[in-house]
C-alpha atoms as a printed R data frame, in Angstrom:
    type eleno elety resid chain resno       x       y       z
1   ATOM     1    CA   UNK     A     1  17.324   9.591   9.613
2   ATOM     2    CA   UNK     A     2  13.734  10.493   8.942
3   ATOM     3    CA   UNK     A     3  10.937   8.958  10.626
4   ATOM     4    CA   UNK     A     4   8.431   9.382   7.231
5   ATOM     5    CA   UNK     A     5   5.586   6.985   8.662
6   ATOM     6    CA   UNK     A     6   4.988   9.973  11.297
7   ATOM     7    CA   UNK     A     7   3.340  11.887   7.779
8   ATOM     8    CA   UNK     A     8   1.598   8.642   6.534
9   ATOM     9    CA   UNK     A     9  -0.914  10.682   5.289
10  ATOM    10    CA   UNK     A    10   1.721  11.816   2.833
11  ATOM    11    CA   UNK     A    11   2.152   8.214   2.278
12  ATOM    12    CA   UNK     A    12   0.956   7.630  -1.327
13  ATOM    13    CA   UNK     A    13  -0.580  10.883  -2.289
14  ATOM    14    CA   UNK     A    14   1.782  13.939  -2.739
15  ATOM    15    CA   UNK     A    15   0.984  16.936  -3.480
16  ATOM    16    CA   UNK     A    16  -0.441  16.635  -7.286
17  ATOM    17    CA   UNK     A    17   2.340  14.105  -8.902
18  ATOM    18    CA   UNK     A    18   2.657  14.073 -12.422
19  ATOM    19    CA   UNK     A    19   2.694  10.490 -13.167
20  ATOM    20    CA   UNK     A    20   1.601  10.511 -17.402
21  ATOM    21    CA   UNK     A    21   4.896   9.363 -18.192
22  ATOM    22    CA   UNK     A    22   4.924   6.527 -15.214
23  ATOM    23    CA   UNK     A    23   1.854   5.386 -16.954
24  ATOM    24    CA   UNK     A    24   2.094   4.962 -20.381
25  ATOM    25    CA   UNK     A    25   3.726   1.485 -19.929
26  ATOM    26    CA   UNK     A    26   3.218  -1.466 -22.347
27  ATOM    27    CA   UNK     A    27   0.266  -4.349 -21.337
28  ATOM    28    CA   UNK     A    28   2.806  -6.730 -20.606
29  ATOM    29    CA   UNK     A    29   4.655  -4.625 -17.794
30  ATOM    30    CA   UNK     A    30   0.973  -4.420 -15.895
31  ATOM    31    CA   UNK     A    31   0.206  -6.090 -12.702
32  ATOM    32    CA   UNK     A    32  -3.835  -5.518 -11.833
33  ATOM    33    CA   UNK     A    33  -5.142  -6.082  -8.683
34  ATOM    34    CA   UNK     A    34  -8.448  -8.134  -8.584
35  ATOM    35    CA   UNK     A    35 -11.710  -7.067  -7.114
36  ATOM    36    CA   UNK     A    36 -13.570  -9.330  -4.643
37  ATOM    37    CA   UNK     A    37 -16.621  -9.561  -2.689
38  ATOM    38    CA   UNK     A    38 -16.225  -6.736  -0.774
39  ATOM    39    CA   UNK     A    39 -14.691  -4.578  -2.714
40  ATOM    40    CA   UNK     A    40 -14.697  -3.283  -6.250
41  ATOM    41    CA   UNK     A    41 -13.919  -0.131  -8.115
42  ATOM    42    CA   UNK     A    42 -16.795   0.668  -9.854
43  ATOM    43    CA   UNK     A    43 -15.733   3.602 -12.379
44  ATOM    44    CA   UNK     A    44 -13.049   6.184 -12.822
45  ATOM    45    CA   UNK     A    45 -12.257   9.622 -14.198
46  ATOM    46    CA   UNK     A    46 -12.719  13.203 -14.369
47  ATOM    47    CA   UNK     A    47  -9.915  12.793 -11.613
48  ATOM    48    CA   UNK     A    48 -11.712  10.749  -9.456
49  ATOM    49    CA   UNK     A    49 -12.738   7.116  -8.605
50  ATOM    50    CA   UNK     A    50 -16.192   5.664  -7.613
51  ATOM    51    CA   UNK     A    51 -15.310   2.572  -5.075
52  ATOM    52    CA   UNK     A    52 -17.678   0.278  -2.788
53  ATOM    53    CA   UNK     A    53 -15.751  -0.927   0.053
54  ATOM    54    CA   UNK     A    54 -18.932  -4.262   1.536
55  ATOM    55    CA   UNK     A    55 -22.085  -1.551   1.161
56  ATOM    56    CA   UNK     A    56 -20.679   1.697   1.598
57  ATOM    57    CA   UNK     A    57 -19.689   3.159  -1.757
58  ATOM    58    CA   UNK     A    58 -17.892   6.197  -1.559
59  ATOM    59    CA   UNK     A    59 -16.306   9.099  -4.218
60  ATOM    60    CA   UNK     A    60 -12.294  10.102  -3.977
61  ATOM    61    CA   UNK     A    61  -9.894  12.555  -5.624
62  ATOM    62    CA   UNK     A    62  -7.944  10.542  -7.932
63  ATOM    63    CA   UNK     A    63  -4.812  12.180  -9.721
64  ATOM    64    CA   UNK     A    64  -4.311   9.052 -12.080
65  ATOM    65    CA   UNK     A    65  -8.067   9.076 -13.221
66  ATOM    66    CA   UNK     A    66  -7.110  11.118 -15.895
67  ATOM    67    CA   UNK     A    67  -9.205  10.188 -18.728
68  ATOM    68    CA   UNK     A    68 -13.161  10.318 -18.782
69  ATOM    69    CA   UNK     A    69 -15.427   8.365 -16.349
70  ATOM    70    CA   UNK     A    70 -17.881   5.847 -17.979
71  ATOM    71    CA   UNK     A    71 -21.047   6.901 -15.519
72  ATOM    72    CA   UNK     A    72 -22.174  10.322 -15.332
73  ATOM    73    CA   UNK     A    73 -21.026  12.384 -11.896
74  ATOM    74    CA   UNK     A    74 -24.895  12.311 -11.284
75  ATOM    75    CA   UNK     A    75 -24.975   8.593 -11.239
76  ATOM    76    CA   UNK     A    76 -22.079   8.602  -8.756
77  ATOM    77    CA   UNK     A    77 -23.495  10.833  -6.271
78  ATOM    78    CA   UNK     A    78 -26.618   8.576  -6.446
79  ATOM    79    CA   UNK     A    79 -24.799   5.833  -5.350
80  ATOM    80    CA   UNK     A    80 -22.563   6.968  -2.847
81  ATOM    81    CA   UNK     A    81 -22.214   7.263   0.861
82  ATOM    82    CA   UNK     A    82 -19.848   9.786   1.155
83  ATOM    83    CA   UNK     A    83 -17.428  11.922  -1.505
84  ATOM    84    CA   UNK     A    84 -14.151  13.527   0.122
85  ATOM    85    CA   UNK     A    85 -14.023  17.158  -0.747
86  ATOM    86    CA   UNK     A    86  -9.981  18.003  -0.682
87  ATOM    87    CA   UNK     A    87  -8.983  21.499   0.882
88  ATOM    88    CA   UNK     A    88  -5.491  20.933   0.132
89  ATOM    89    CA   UNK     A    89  -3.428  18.554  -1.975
90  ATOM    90    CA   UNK     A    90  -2.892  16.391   1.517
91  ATOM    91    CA   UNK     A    91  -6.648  17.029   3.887
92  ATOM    92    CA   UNK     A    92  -9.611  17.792   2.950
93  ATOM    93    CA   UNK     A    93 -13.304  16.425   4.276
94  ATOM    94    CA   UNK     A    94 -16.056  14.283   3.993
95  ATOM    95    CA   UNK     A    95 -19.490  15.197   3.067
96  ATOM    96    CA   UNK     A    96 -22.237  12.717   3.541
97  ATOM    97    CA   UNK     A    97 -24.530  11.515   0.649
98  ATOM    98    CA   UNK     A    98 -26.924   9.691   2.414
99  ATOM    99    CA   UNK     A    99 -28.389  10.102   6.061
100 ATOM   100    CA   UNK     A   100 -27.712   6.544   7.283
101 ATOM   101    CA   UNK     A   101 -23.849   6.437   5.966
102 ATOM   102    CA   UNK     A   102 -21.458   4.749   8.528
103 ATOM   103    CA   UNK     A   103 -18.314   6.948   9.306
104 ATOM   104    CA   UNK     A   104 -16.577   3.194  10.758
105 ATOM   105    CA   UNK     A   105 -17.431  -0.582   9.221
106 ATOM   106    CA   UNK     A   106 -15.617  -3.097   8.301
107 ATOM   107    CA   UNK     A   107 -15.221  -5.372   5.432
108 ATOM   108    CA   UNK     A   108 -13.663  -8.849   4.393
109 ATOM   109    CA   UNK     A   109 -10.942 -10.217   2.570
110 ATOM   110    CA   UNK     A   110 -11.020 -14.478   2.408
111 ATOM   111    CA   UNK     A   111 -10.768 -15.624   5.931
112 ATOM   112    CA   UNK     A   112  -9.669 -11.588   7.021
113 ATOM   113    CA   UNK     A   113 -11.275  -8.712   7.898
114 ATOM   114    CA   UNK     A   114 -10.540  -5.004   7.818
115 ATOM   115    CA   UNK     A   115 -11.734  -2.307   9.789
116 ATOM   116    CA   UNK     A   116 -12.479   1.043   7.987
117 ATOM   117    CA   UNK     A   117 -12.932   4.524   9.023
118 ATOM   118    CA   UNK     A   118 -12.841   7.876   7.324
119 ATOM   119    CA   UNK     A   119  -9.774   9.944   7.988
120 ATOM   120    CA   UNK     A   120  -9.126  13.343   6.747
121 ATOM   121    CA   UNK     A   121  -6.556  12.312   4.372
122 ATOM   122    CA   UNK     A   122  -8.973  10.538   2.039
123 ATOM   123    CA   UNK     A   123  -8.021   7.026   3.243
124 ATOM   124    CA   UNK     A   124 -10.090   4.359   4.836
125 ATOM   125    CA   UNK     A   125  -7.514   2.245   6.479
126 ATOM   126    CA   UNK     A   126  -7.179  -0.088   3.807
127 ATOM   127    CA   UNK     A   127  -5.536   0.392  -0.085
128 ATOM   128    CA   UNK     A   128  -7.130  -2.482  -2.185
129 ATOM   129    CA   UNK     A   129  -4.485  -2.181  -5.063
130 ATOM   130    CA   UNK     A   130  -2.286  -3.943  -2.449
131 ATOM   131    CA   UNK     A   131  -4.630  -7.360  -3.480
132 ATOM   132    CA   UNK     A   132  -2.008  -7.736  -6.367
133 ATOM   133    CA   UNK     A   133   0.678  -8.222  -3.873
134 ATOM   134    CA   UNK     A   134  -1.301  -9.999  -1.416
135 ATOM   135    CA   UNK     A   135  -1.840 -12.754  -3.771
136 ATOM   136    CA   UNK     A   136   2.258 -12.810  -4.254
137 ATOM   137    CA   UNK     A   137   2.846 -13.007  -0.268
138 ATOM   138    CA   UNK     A   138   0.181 -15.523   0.101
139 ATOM   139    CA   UNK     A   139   1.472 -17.880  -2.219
140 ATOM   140    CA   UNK     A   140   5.327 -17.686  -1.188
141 ATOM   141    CA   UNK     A   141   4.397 -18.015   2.637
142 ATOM   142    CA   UNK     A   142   4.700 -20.769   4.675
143 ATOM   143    CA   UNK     A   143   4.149 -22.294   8.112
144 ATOM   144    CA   UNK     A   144   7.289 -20.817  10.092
145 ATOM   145    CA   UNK     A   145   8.494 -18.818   7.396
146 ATOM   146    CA   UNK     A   146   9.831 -15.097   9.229
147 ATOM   147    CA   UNK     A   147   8.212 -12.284   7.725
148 ATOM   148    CA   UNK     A   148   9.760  -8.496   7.776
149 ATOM   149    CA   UNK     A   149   6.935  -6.014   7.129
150 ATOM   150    CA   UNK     A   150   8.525  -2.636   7.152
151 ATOM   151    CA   UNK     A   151   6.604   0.811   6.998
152 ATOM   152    CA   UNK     A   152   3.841  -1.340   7.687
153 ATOM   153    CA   UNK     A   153   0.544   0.979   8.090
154 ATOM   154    CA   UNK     A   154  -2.710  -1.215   9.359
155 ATOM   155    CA   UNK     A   155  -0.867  -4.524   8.259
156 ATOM   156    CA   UNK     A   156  -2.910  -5.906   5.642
157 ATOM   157    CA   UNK     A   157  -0.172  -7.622   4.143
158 ATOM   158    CA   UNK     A   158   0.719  -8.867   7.615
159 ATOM   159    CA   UNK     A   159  -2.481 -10.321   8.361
160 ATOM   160    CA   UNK     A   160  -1.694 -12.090   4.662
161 ATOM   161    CA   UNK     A   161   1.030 -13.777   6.039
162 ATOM   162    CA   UNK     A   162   0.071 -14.582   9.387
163 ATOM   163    CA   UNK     A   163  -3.336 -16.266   7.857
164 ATOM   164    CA   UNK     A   164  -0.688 -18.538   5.791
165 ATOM   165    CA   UNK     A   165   0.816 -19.366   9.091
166 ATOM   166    CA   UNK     A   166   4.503 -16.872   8.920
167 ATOM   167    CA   UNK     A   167   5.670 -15.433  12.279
168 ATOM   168    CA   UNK     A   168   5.096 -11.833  11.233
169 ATOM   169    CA   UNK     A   169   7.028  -8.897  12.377
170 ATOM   170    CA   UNK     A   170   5.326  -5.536  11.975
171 ATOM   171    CA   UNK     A   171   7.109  -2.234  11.741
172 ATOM   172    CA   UNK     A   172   5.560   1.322  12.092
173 ATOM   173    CA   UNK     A   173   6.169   4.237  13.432
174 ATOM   174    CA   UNK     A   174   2.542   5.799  14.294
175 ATOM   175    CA   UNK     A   175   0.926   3.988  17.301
176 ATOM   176    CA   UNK     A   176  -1.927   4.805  15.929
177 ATOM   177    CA   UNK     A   177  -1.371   3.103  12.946
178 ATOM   178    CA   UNK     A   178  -0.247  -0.157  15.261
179 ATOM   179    CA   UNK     A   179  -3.295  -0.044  17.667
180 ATOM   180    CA   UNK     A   180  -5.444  -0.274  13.959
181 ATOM   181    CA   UNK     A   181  -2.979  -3.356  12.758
182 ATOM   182    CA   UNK     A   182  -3.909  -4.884  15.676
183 ATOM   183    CA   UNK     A   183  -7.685  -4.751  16.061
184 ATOM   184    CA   UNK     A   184  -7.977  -5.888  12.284
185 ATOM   185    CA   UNK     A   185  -5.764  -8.925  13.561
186 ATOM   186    CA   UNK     A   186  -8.045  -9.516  16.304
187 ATOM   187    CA   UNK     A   187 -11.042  -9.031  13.886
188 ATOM   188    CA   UNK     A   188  -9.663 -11.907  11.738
189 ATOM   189    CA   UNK     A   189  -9.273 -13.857  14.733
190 ATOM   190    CA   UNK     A   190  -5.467 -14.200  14.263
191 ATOM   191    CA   UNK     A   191  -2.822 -13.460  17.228
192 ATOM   192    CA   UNK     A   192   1.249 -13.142  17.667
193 ATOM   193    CA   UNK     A   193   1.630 -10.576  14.927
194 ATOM   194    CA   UNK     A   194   4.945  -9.210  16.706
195 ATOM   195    CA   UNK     A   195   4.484  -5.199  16.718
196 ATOM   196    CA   UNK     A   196   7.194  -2.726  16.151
197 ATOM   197    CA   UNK     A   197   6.839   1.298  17.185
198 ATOM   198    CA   UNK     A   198   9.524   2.374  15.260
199 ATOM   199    CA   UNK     A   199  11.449   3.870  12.445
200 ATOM   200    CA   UNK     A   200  11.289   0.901  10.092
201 ATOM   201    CA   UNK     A   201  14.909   1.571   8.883
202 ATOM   202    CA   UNK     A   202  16.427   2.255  11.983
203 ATOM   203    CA   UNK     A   203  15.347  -1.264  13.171
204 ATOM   204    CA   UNK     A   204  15.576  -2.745   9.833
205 ATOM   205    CA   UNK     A   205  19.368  -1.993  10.058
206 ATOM   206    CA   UNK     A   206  19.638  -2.996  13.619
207 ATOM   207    CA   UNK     A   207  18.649  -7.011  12.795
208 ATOM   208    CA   UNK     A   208  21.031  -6.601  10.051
209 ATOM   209    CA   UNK     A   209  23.847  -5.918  12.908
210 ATOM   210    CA   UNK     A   210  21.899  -9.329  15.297
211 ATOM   211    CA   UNK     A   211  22.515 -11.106  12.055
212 ATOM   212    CA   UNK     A   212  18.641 -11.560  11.572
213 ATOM   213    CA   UNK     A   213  17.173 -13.211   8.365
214 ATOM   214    CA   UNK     A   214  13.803 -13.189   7.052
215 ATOM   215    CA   UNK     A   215  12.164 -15.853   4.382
216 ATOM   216    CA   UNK     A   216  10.041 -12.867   3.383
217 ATOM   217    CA   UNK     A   217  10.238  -8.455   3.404
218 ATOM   218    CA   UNK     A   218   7.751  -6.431   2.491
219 ATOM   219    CA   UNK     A   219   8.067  -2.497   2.117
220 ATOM   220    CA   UNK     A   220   5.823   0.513   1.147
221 ATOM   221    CA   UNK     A   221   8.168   3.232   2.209
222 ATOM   222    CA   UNK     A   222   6.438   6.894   1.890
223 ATOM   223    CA   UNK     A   223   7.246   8.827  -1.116
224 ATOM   224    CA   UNK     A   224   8.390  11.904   0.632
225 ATOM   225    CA   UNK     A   225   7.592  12.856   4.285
226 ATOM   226    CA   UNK     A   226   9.108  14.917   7.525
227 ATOM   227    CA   UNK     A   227  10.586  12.974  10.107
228 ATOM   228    CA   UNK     A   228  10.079  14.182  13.736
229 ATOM   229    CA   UNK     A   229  13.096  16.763  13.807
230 ATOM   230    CA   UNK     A   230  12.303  17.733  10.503
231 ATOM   231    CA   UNK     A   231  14.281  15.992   8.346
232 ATOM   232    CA   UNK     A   232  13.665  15.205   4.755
233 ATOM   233    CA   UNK     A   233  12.596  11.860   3.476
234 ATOM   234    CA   UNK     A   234  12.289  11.456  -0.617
235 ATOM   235    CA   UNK     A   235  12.251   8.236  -1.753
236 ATOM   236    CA   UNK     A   236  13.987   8.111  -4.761
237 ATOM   237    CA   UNK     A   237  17.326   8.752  -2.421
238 ATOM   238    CA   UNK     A   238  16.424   6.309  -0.583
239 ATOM   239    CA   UNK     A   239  16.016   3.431  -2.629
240 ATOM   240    CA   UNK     A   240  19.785   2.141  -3.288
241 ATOM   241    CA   UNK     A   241  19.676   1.809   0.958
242 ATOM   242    CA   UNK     A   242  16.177  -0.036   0.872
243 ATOM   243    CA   UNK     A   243  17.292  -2.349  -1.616
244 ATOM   244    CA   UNK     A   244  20.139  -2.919  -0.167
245 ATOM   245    CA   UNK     A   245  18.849  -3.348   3.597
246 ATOM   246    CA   UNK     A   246  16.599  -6.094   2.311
247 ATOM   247    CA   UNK     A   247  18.997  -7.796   0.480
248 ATOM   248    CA   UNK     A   248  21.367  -8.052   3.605
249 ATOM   249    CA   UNK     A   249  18.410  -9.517   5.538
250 ATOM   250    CA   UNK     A   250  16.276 -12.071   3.150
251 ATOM   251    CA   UNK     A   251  17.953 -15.763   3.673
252 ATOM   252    CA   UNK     A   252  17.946 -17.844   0.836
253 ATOM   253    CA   UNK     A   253  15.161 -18.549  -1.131
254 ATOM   254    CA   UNK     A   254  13.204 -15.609   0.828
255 ATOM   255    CA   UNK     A   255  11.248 -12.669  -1.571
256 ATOM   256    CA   UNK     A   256  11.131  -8.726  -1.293
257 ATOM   257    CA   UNK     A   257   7.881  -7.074  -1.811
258 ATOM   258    CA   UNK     A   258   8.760  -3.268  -2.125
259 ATOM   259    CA   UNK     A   259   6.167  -0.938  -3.563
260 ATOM   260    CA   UNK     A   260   5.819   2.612  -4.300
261 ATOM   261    CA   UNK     A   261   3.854   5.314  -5.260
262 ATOM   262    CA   UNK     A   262   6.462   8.236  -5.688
263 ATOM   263    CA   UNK     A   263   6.303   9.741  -9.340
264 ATOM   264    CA   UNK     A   264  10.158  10.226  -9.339
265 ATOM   265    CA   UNK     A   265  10.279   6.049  -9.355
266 ATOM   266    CA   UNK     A   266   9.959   4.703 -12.393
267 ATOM   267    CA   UNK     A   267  10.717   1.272 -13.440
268 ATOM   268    CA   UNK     A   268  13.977   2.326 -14.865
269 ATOM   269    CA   UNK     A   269  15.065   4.046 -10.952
270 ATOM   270    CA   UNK     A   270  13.926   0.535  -9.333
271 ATOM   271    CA   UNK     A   271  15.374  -1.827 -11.553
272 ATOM   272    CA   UNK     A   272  18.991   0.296 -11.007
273 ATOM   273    CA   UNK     A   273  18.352  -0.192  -7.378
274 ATOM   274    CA   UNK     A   274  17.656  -4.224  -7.473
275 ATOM   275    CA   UNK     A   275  20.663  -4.413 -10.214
276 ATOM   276    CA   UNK     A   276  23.147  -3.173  -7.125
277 ATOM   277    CA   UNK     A   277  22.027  -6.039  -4.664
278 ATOM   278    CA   UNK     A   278  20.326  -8.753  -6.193
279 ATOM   279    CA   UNK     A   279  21.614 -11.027  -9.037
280 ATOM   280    CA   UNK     A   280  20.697 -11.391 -12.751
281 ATOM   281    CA   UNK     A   281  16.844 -13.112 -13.114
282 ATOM   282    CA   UNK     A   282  16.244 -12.393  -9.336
283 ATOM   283    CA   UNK     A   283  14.277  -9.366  -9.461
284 ATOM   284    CA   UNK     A   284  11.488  -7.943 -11.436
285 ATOM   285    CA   UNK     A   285   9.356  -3.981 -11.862
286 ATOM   286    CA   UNK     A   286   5.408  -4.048 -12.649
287 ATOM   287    CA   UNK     A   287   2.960  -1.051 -12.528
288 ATOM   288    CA   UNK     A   288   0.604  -1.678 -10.374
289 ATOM   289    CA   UNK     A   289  -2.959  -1.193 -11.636
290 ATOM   290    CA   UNK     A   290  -7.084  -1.812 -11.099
291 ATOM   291    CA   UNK     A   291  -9.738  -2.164 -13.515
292 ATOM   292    CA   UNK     A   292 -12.928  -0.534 -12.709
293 ATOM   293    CA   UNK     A   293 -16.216  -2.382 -13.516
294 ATOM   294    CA   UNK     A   294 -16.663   0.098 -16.624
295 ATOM   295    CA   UNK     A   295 -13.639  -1.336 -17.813
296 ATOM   296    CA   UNK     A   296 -11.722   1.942 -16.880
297 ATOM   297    CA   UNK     A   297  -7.898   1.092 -16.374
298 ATOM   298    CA   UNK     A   298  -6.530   3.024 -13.291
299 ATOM   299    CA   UNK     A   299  -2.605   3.260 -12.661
300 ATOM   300    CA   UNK     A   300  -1.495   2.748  -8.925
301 ATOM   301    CA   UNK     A   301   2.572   2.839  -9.089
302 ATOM   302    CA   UNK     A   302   5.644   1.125  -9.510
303 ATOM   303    CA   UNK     A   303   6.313  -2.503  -7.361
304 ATOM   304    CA   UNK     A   304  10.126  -4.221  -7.096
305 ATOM   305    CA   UNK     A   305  10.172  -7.950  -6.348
306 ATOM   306    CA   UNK     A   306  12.767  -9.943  -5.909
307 ATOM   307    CA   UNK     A   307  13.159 -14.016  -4.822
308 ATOM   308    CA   UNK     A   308  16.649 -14.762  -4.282
């Protein structure tokens, strides 16, 4: 079994997915995440997306910004801190806009906050689509509820469900990833997040054999990756397991959060998946998506939920 989180740069972005088909979706299947104070796209297109993240705007590749941005590229470049320059479809570098642009800071979320940096796989530490789903954990959590977070990255949705007062577990298998998870949870002045340095199914399916439940599970499995001894890891063979995993561990009355960002999961792939484990009217597949400021709609990938 694969340990993908060890490539969690290849966590959302493979090489140059063709997602046109994913995309063209009627209104009605759309989820769109919100903006708030500290963060907001502000345009998109031309394959890339304009985004300020507190003060600090910045420029990123963008293979779903497809159609034409609303700003000129000179406006942009005026406005931003930094713009990643990609040397491959998976690395690439930053180059600095403006003399006094922080390579660390950190912004909030309500009563969180997130610590940023700039890696050389284009991410900051912190993938604001995700508000969309934040908003579903936050109002399904309670105090005491036990939350699963699997494939868990620097635990935004953790920090979610701790701030609604859950006993969180946290799964990952980079420590670096961990060590970030847990300095955001001590920058939002929370505690207890129980952390996992692991392979999220491997342990997944050992609290399965304890005869563990959770009130809550959350996923965002890779799309593809290498595991440690090389082994593959696609998603889309995957997802019959992951659907079935959670099943076996949600009590009753407890929700699944699984998202994804592979171009070989459509709606059609995820709804096959929930219709093996979970029962007629429990689960439901939304696009995830963002509107930028110009009114720009930008597509983000598939999400599974389920409440049982």
């Amino acid at each position: 079994m694969p340990s993908p989180s060890n490539l969690s740069q290849r966590r959302r972005h493979p090489a140059r997915p063709k997602v046109s088909t994913q995309a063209a979706q009627p209104e009605n299947l759309r989820e769109y995440a919100a903006a708030w104070s500290d963060y907001e796209l502000l345009d998109a297109g031309g394959g890339r997306k304009l985004e300020r993240w507190g003060e600090v705007v910045t420029i990123r590749p963008e293979v779903n910004a497809a159609a034409a941005a609303l700003w000129p590229l000179t406006e942009w470049r005026e406005l931003a801190h930094w713009e990643f320059v990609e040397t491959s479809s998976t690395q690439g570098r930053w180059q600095k806009m403006r003399a006094d642009a922080p390579e660390s800071w950190s912004i909030g979320y309500r009563q969180l906050r997130f610590n940023l940096k700039l890696t050389q796989f284009k991410h900051l530490g912190l993938f604001p689509e995700q508000q969309a789903n934040w908003r579903f954990i936050a109002e399904r959590v309670a105090p005491g509820a036990r939350i699963l977070n699997l494939f868990a990255y620097t635990g935004a949705a953790s920090l979610v469900a701790r701030a609604g007062g859950a006993d969180v577990t946290h799964v990952d298998s980079v420590r670096q990833m961990l060590d970030w998870a847990n300095a955001n949870q001590a920058l939002s002045g929370l505690a207890d997040i129980k952390w996992v340095l692991e392979d999220a199914l491997k342990f997944a399916g050992r609290e399965l054999k304890r005869g563990k439940r959770y009130d809550g599970i959350i996923m965002d499995p890779p799309a593809w990756g290498l595991g440690a001894n090389g082994e593959k890891w696609k998603l889309e063979h995957q997802l019959p397991r992951l659907a079935e995993t959670a099943r076996g561990l949600l009590q009753p009355g407890g929700f699944l959060v699984l998202n994804t960002y592979s171009p070989q999961v459509g709606l059609q792939e995820l709804a096959a998946a929930a219709g093996l484990h979970f029962g007629q009217g429990q689960s439901e597949t939304r696009q995830l998506w963002a509107r930028s400021r110009t009114g720009n709609a930008l597509y983000y990938g598939n999400l599974l939920r389920a409440v049982v």
